[in-house]
N, C-alpha and C positions, 0 to 999 in steps of 0.2 A: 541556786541550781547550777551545776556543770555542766559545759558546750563542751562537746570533743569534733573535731576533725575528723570523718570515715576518709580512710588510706584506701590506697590499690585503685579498685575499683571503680571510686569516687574521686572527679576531680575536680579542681577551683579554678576563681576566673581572675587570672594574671592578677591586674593592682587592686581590685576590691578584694581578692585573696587577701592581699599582705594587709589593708587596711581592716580587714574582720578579723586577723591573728592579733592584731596591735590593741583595737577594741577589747577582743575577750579578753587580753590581760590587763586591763585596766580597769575592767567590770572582775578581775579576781578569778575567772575564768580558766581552764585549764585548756581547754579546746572546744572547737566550735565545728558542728556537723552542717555538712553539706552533700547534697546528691551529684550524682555526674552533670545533671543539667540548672546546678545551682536551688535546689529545692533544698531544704531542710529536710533533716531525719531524727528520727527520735534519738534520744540519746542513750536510751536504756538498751535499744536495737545495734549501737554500735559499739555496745563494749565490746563483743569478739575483737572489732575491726582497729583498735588502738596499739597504736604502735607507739613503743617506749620515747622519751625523746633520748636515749641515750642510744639510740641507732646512730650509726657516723652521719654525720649532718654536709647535706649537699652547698651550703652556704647562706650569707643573713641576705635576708630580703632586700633590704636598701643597696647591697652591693650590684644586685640583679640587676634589676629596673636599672639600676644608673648604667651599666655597662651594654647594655642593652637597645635603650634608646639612643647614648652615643653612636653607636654602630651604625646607625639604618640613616644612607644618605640619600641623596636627591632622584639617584639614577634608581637606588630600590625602589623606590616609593615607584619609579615607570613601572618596571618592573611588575612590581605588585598591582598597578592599576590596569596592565595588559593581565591580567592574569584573573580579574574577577569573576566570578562564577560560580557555578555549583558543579561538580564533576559525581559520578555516581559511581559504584566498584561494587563488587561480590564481597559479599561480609556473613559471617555467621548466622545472619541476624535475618537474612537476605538481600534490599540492598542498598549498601549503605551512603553517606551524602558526604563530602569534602566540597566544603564554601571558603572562596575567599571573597568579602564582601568590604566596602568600604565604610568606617564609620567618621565618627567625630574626633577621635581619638590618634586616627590612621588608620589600622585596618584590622580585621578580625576573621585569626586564622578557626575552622573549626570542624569538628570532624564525628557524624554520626553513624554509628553501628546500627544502628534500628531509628526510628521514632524515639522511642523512648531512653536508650541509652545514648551517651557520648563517651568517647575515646579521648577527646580534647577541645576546651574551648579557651583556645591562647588569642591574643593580642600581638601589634606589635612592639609590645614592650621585652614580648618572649624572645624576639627574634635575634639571635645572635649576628650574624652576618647572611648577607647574602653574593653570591659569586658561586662562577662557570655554572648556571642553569640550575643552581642549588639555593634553597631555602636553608638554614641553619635551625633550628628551634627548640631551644630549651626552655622544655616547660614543666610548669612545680606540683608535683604529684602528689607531694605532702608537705602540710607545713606544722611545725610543732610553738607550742608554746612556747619556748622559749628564741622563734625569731628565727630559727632556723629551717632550712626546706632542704627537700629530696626532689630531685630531677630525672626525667623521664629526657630522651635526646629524641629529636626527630629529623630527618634529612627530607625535603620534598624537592625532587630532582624534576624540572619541570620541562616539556617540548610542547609542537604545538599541540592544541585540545587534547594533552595526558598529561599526570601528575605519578610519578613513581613516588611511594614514601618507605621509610625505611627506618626501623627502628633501632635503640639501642638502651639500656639500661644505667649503663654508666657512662658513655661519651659517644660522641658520634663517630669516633673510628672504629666502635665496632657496631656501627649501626646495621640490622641486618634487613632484607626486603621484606615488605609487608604487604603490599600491595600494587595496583596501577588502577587509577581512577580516571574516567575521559569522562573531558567536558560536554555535557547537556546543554543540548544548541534546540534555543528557545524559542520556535516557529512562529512569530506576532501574524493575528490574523490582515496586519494590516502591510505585512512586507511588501505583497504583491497586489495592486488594486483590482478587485475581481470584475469593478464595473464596467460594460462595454459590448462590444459586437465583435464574433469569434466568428471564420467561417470553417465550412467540414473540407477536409483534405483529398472527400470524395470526390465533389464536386467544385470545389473552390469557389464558394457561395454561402451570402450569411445563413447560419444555420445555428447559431447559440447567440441569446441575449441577455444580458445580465445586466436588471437595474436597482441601484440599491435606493432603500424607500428613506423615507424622513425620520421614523422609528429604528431604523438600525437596519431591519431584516432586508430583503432581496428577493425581486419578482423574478423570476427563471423561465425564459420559454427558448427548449430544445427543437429544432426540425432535424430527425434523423430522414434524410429522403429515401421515400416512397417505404416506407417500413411505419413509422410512429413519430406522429406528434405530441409534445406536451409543453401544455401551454398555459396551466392553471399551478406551476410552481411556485411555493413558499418556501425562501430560504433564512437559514441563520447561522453567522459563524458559529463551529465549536473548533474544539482541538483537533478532530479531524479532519477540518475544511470547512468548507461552505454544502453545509448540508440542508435535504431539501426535502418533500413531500410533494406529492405527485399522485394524479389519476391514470392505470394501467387500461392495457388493453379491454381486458372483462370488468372494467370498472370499479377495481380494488384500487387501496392505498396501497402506492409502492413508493421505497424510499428510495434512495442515491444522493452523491457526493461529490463534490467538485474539489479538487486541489490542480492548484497552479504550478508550473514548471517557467517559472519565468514568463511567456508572454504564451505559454502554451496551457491550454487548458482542458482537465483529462477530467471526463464526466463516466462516473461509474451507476451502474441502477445496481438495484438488489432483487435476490428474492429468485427464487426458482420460476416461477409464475415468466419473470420477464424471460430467463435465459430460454424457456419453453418456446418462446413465442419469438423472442428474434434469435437465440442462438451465440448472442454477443451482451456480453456485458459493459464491456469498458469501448469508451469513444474519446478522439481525440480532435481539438477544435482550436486554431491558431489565430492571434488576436490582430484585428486589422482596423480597431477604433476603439477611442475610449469612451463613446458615445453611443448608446444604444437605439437600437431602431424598434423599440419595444411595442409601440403603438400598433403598427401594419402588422406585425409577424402572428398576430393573435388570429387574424383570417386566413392570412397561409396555413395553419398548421390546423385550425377548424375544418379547412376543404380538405384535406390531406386525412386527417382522423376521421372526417364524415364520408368518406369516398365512395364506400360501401352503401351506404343509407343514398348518397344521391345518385347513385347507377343503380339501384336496386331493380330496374330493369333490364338494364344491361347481365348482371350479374344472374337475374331470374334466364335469362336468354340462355346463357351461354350454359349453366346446370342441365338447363332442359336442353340442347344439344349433347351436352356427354352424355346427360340418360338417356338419349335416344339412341347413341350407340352402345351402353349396356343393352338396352332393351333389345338390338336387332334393328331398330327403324333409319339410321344413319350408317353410313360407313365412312371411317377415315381417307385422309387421303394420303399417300406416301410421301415422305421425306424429301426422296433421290428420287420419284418419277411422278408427277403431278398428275398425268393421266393415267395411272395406277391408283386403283382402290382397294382397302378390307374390310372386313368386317369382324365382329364379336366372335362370330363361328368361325373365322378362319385360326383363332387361337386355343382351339382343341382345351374350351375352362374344365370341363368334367371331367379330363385324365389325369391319372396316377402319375403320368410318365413325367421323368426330371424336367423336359422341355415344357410344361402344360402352362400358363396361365391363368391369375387370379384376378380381380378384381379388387386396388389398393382405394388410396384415398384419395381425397382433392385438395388439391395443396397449389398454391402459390408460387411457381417455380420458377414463371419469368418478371417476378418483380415487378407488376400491372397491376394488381391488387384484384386480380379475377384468377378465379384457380384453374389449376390441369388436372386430367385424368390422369393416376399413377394405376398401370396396368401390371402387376407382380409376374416376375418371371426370370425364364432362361438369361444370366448375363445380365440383371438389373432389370429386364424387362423392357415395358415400351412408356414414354408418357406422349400424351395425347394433348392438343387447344385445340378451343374450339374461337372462332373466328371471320366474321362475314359471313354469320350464317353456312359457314362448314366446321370438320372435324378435321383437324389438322395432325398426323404426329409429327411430334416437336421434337422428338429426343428417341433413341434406342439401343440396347446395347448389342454389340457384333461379335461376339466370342470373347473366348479368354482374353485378347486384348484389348480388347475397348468393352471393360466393363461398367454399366452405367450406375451411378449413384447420383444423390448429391446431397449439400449440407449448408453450412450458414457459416460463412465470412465476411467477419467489416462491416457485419448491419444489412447484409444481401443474402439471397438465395446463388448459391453457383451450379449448375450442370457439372457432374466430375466423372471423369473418365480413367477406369484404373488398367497397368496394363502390369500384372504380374506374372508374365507366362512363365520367366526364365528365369534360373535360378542364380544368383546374388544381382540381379535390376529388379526395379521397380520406377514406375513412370506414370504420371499424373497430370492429365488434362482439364482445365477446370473453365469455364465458359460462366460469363453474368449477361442476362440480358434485363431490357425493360421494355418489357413485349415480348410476344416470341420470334417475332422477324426482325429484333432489333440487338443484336449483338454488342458490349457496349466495351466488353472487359475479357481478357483472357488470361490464362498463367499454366504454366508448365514447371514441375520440379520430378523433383526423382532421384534414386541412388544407384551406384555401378559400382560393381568391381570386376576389374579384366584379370584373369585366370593366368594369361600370360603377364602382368605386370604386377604380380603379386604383392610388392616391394612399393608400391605406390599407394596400396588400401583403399579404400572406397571411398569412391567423388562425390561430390552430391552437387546438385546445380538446379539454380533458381530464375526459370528465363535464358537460358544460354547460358548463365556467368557462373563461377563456382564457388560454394561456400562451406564455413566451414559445418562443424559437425551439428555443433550450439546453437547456429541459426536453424541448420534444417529439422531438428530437434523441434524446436518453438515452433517452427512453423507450420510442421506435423502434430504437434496436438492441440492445434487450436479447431485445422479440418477436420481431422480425423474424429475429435473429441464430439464436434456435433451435425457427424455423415450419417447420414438414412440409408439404409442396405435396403433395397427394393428387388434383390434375387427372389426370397425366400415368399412361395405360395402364401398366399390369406385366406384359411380356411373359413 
């Protein structure tokens, strides 16, 4: 039976190469087939691929290897051992792998287009020289039966975490570019130890506990304050982090994800359900032990999750107060003058007129875990607490410039104030309480441009200070993205 060599497309692997051309001809052999990743191929499938041996011969095998291995001295070998890796690049194929990996041997250069094909599996026996940030690499494309081979040049011009390679057909001076492959930096779940006590940046108080169990996994209990606890988390490293499974609000499975930033730890949930309900997905929680406080935190965040069910009268109280001023039988009491009252009638609900009043929802707006009246109207309208047994308004808007809204930042409810009367400002009031007599948080941002300083462009400023475009950017659509418009009537 005749062995032939597939050329081109098909390559061999440096010195068991030269040792299976030596073999076929001593077995009488003419050539010997192999795949790009060293697999056998038929040899009736390779006749197209036979190339004569009287094509010009790139030189005998024995001369290679010797010249070769000479070359590669102590400082390459550093060299090559800084350089281990897998690098990854855009290939025809999609995408493709460049490893430099350590063997028994020295080392082993190799280069995949796909899964399935290779472009080259050299050694370093291949390796011509190495100098000024250059790999040298001649490597044997074809070998013919009679002992001779054809070379393929490769240059791998190396910086940090990239490999440029560069090809040539007959010598490496006219090798030309083929690529740029950067090194695949390989995240170990155990870089950064997840176990320990994190507190919130809210309130600067333990709020994340992270214990890892005897089986491998990780018990997880979150206190996001006064919003949600959860405290029945199962975690497990994957690739992308320390992922977890959880009990939501309405009592569904919600998942979320921890990944470490050095000693900072950044807890994401999923799932539309949660952003519904707090308005905030991603939280961020700074490490201040490597010891968790796992035991006690399971009752914190039970009374916290249970708050509702153990004020259930509180909460029955305070309902029946705001329907009593739907109904007519309470009236609020003013804002700006305590011994001022209204009532339901005094907000004209059954007119047409822009100015008229609806009747919105109840919602949670000072962060108590008992809801307010949202009364729909002119300039955001009014919202209403009820409290000691009265009806309090707690918030309302006053014309085009203090229009009232508000939305969810950082895991809170804000009060927010917009004041866009004039054309190129805009300005923003945003108030967090916990209570509604109990103001805890403020902030102000907004943007200008002065008509006489035209050459200057528009400021933007957060708290007094000024920043630039990027930040106010980000920081507008995180409010804006989850603000409640409370102008518009509720039919």
């Amino acid at each position: 039976m005749v062995h032939r060599i597939l050329f081109k497309d098909w390559h061999l692997i440096g010195k068991s190469v030269m040792k299976k051309a030596v073999m076929a001809m001593i077995m009488g052999a003419a050539l010997l087939t192999v795949s790009s990743c060293g697999q056998a191929k038929n040899s009736e499938d390779a006749q197209t691929n036979v190339i004569s041996s009287t094509a010009e011969p790139g030189g005998s095998t024995g001369e290679v290897q010797k010249t070769q291995n000479d070359n590669i001295t102590g400082s390459d070998l550093a060299e090559l051992e800084n350089l281990t890796g897998e690098y990854e690049y855009l290939s025809d194929y999609g995408t493709g792998k460049l490893m430099i990996q350590k063997s028994s041997n020295g080392y082993d250069i190799s280069d995949y287009e796909s899964e399935s094909s290779c472009r080259f599996l050299a050694d370093s026996s291949n390796i011509e020289t190495i100098e000024n940030n250059r790999i040298y690499v001649k490597y044997p494309e074809q070998v013919f039966s009679d002992d001779t081979v054809n070379f393929s040049y490769y240059v791998l011009e190396y910086s940090t975490d990239e490999i440029n390679v560069y090809y040539g057909e007959s010598g490496f001076e006219e090798a030309q570019f083929l690529y740029q492959a950067t090194k695949k930096i390989e995240v170990r779940a155990d870089v950064y130890e997840y176990e320990g006590e994190y507190n919130s940046y809210d309130i600067n108080e333990p709020a994340l506990e992270i214990k890892k169990n005897d089986d491998g996994t990780y018990q997880i209990q979150i206190d996001l304050f006064r919003l949600w606890g959860f405290y029945d988390d199962a975690g497990k490293i994957t690739e992308e982090g320390l992922e977890f499974a959880t009990t939501g609000p309405r009592g569904n499975e919600m998942n979320g994800v921890i990944k470490l930033e050095e000693d900072i730890a950044v807890v994401t949930i999923y799932g539309q359900e949660w952003l519904d309900f707090a308005g905030l997905g991603e939280y961020r929680f700074y490490k201040t032990s490597d010891v968790p406080n796992i035991d006690d935190f399971p009752a914190n965040q039970q009374e916290s999750n249970m708050q509702d069910t153990a004020d259930t009268g509180s909460e029955a109280a305070v309902d029946e107060l705001l329907d009593s001023f739907i109904n007519g039988l309470a009236d609020a009491v003013d804002s700006e003058d305590s011994a001022s009252t209204f009532s339901v009638s005094d907000l004209n609900l059954d007119s047409e007129e822009w100015d008229a009043y609806s009747i919105g929802e109840k919602v949670d707006l000072d962060n108590d875990g008992e809801n307010e009246l949202i009364i729909n109207g002119p300039y955001g309208g009014i919202y209403l607490d009820a409290r000691d047994d009265k009806v309090y308004e707690f918030a309302a808007g006053e014309g085009t410039v203090l229009i009232l809204s508000y939305t969810y930042y950082n895991g809170a409810v804000w009060i927010m104030y917009s004041n866009r009367s004039s054309a190129g400002f805009e300005f923003y009031h945003m108030e967090k309480f916990e209570g509604a007599d109990n103001l805890t948080a403020e902030m102000n941002f907004g943007e200008e441009f002065d008509p006489n300083n035209a050459e200057a462009g528009i400021k933007y400023t957060l708290d007094g200070a000024e920043i630039s475009y990027d930040e106010y950017t980000e920081l507008c659509s995180k409010i804006f993205a989850a603000e409640v418009n409370t102008t518009e009537r509720k039919n």
